[in-house]
C-alpha positions, 0 to 999 in steps of 0.5 A: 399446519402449526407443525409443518410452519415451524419445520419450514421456520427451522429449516430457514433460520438454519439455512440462514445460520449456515449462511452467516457462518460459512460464506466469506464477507464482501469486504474488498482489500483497500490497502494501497501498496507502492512497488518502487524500483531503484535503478542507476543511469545505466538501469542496473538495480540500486540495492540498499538504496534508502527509499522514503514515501512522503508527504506532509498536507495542512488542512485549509480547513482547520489547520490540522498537519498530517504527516505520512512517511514509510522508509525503507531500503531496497533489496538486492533487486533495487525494490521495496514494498510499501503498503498504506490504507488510504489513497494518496499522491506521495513523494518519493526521495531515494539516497543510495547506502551513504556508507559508499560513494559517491552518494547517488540521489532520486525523486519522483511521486506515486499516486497510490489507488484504492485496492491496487498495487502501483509500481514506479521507477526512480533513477538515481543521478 
């Protein structure tokens, strides 16, 4: 009786050993990522155009400044990639390459959602 209770002991604690090693955690993805597209008036692809994700907030609370901010530039489908842990509503300010003019400007914001990819267009003017 002693003998087949610590067979089936064994047997449990291994199943359970097993388990712990080869099943893959529950953590879900939480990175929040901004897909943004530039476009020009006529909706061509903006490349090289300088794309900054931004916002700045002071806490009411106790005063405290957070500053988030991502730059990058687009490639040559007008689009860049931007990839932050925690939800958020950002501004968006484009600027096309300044090494050609005319230097064309754009705005919009994005609200960036828990485990989500959310894309948004900004036209330049």
């Amino acid at each position: 009786m002693k003998s087949n209770l610590l067979k089936t002991f064994g047997v449990l604690l291994l199943i359970g050993a097993l388990t712990a090693v080869f099943i893959p955690s529950c953590k879900k993805n939480t990175d929040c990522t901004a897909i943004i597209h530039v476009i020009d008036t006529a909706g061509k692809a903006v490349p090289n155009a300088i794309v900054i994700l931004h916002k700045t907030n002071v806490t009411q609370y106790n005063g405290v400044t957070a500053n988030v901010s991502d730059t990058k530039v687009s490639d040559v489908a007008g689009e860049t990639s931007h990839t932050f842990q925690l939800p958020a509503v950002l501004d968006i300010t484009v600027k096309t390459d300044t090494t050609k003019l005319p230097i064309r400007i754009g705005s919009g914001v994005v609200r960036l959602q828990e485990g989500e990819t959310v894309e948004q267009t900004v036209r330049v003017y």
